[in-house]
N, C-alpha and C positions, 0 to 999 in steps of 0.2 A: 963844533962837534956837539955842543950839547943840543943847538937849535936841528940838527939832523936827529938826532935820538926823540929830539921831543916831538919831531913830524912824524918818524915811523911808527913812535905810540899810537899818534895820533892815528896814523892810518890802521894799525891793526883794531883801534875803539871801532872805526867805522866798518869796517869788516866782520866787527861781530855783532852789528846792529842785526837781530832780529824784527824789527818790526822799519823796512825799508820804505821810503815816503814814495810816493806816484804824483807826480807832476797833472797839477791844474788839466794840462791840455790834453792829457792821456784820460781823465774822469769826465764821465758820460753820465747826468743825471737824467731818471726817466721818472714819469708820471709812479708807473709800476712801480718802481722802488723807493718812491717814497711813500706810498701808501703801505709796502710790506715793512719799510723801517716805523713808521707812525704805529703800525699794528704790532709791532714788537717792541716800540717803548712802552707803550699802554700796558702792554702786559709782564712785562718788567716792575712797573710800579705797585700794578694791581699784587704782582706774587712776594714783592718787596715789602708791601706793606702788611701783608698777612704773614709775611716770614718774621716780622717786627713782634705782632699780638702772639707769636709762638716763642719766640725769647721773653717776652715778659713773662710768660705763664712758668707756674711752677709743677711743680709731680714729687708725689711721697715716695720715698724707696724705703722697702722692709728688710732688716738684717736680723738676722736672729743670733744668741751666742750663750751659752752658758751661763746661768747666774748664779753668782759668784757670794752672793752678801746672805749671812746667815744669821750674821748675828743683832741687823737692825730690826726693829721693832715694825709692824703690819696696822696700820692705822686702820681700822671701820667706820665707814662712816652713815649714821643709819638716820632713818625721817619715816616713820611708818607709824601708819594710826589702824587701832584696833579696836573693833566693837564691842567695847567692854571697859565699864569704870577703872580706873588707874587701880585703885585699892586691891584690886584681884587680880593682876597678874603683874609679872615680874620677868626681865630681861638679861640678861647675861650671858657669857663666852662661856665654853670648856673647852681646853685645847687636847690635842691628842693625848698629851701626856696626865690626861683626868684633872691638870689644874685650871681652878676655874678665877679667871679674872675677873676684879672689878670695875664694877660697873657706875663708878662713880661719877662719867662724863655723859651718862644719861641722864635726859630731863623727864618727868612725867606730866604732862599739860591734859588737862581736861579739854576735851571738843563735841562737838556732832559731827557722825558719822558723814549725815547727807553734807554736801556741795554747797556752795552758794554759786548763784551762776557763773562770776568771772573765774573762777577756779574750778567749776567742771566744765568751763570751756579749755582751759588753760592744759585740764585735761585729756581731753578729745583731743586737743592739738599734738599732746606727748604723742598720745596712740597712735596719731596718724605717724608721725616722724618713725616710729619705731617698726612700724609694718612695710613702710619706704626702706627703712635700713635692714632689715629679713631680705628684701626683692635687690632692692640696686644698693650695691656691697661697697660703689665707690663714691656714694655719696658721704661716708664716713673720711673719706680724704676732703674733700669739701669744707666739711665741720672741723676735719684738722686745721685746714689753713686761716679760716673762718676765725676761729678760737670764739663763737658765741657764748656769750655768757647770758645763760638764760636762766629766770627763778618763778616761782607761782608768783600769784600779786597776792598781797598783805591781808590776811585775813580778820575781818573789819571786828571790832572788839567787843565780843560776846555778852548783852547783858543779863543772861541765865546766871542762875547759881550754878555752882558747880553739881549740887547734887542732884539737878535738870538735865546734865549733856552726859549722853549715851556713849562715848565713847573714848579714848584714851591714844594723845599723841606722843610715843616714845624717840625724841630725836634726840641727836648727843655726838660723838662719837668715842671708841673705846682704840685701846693700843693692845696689841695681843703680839706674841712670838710667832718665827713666822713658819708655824709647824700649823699642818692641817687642823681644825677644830668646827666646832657647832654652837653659832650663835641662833638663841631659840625664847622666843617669847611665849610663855607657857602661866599656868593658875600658879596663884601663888605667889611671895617676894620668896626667891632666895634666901637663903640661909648657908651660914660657912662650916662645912661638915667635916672633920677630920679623915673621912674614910669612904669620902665621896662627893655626891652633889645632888641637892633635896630642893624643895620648892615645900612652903608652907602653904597647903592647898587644902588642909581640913575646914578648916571653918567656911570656904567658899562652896556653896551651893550648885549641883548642876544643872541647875534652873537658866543657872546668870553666866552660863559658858556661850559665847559665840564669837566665834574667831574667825569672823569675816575681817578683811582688813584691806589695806592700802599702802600701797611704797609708793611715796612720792619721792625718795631717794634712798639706792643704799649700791656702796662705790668702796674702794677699796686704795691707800695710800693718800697721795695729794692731789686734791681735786680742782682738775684741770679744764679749765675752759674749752668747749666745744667737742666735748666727750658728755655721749648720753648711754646710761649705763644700763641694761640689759632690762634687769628689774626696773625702771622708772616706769609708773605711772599705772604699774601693775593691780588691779582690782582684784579681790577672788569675795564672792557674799557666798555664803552655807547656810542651806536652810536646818542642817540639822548643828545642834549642840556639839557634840563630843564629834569634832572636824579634826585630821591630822593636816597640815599642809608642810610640806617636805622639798626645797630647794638645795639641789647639788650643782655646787657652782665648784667649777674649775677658774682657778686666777692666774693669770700670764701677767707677769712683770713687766712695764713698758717704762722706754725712756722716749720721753718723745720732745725733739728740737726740729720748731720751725718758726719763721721767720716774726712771730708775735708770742709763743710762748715756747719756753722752756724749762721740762719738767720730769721727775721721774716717777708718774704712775703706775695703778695697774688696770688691766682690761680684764674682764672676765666672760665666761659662757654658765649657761646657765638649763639645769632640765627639772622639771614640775613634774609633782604627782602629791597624788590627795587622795584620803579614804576617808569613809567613818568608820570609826572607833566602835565595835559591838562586839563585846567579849563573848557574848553568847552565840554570835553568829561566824567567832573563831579571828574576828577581825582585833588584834591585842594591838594594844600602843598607850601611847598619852596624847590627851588632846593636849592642839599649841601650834605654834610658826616654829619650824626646824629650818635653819639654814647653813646644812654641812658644806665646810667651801674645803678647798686642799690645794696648792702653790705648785704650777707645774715650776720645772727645774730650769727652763728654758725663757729667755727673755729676749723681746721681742724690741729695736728701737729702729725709731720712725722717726726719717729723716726729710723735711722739705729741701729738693735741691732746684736748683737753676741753670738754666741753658748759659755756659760761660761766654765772655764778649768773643774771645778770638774763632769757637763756633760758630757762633751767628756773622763774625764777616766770612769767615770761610762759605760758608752756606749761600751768603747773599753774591759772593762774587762767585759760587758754581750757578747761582738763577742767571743773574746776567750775561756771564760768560755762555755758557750752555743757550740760552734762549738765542743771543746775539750771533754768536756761529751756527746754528742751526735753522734760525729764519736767513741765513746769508745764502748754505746750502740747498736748502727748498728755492730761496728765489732763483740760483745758479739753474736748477734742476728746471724749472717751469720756464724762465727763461730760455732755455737750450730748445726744451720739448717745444715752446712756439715759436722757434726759429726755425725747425726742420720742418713742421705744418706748412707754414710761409711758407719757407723753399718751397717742398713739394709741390704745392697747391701752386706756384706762381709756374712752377718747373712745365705743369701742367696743362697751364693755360696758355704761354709760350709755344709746348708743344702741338696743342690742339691750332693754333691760330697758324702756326707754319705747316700743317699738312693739309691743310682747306684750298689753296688754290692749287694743287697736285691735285685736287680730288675732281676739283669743276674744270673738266675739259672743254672744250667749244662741240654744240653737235654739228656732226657733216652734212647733216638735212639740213638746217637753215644756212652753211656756206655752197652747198651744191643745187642747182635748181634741176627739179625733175625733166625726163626729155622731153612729155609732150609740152609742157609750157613751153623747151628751149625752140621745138618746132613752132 
């Protein structure tokens, strides 16, 4: 009993075989078809292997969502040199709420203005990158995967006195609330005012004002490899004294994880505009570097993902599959069509060759001989 039960399993396995074998003597191999099968493994591999470089590669995805955190502190992170001895001007935050923080994480370094060659190439090179990132927008995914860590090279050690060099590097960074505010390098050191915010700017001369300058960095949170920040690299020279230069920077909050760094920066945008300062010609202000920034609400995080394993075999077995029945197809089709030409053409030739001697009768003039010869 049991060995009956165990045959009719068996018989019904066999009956639902899908994929039924064809006997040796029944397969017909031809020249044709293995040239159409050669030509369809080739390009199996060929699409198989370029399906492989499309699983390894990765792709950024953007989400965006409400941000949430109020109560953490907004790090600035600044590197900007300005045409003008340390002694006469001063740096500092005011936040929206009129209070002004300390600036204690700033340095004041004596420099010259002008470059030395490897660092105004160093610069040239920012420029270029940053006119590429204006044009092609996804070269910034690039840099995200990339995570480059790039710095100017060391600026070789100065042997002027200080009161020789022309100009003043203010780098540092400061920690500010994370409420809109105007960080601004202006005449003068600050001073702490009960009833507002002043700069000691009498005794400086408007002779020795000129606020040409240079950001070789200023970024915003924790600064993240292969993020190049709006302002880097940025020049502005004034030929007149009393310049305003005015930068309204919007800050978007990012988190950004991928497969070499993870981190919670911010990204910012950024718009320029500049005047002179000629009270007589109605133009009012104070000369200086303004940089009003303000925290949009919304936070932006930037995800590296990857093509999972079970898609790329899904993917590789529709190439295979798909190619392999479809070159089966075509050969079924071209073979069929030059089998009915054959025919035809043979049907034809057959034809023509059995209606040829119906056509050639014997003539009755060479079996009949004319009378007067028979006389």
């Amino acid at each position: 009993m049991r060995r009956l039960t165990k045959k009719k399993a068996l018989t019904l396995v066999k009956e639902l075989d899908a994929f039924p074998k064809v006997p040796e003597s029944y397969v017909e191999s031809t020249a044709s078809g293995g040239t159409v099968s050669l030509i369809a493994f080739t390009l199996m591999a060929v699409l198989a292997f370029l399906e492989f470089f499309v699983y390894r590669d990765t792709w950024m995805k953007y989400e965006y969502e409400v941000d949430k955190d109020f109560s953490s502190k907004l790090r600035i992170n600044v590197d900007i040199t300005v045409a003008m001895r340390c002694q006469y001007i001063g740096a500092d935050v005011l936040d929206l709420a009129e209070n002004m923080v300390a600036s204690d994480g700033l340095k004041y370094e004596p420099v010259n203005f002008e470059l030395s060659p490897e660092k105004r190439l160093w610069h040239m090179t920012l420029l270029h990158i940053q006119e590429r990132l204006r044009v092609e927008h996804a070269l910034q995914d690039v840099l995200f995967k990339a995570a480059m860590k790039g710095a100017p090279p060391a600026e070789p050690q100065s042997e002027d006195s200080p009161t020789t060099l022309n100009a003043c590097r203010i780098h540092g960074h400061l920690y500010v609330n994370k409420v809109a505010g105007n960080f601004h390098v202006t005449v003068g050191k600050s001073i702490p005012h009960p009833r507002g915010h002043a700069h000691l700017a009498a005794l400086v001369s408007h002779d020795t004002y000129n606020f040409s300058h240079r950001i070789d960095h200023l970024s915003f949170g924790e600064v993240v490899p292969g993020i190049i920040s709006p302002l880097d690299g940025t020049e502005k020279v004034s030929a007149e004294s009393n310049h305003m230069f005015q930068y309204f920077i919007t800050i978007v909050p990012t988190k950004l994880n991928t497969y070499k760094v993870s981190a919670e920066t911010h990204q910012y945008s950024v718009t320029e505009r500049e005047r002179v300062i000629n009270h007589a010609a109605g133009s009012h202000g104070v000369s200086g570097i303004f940089m009003k920034y303000d925290i949009n609400s919304l936070m932006v995080k930037v995800t590296e993902q990857h093509m999972p394993l079970w898609q790329f075999l899904v993917r590789l077995c529709g190439i295979i599959g798909g190619i392999f029945s479809t070159t089966g197809m075509l050969h079924g089709v071209i073979g069929f069509l030059v089998d009915v030409i054959c025919c035809r053409f043979q049907m034809g030739i057959y034809k023509h060759l059995k209606e040829v001697p119906l056509n050639e009768k014997p003539n009755s003039e060479t079996l009949i001989p004319p009378e007067n010869d028979a006389q």
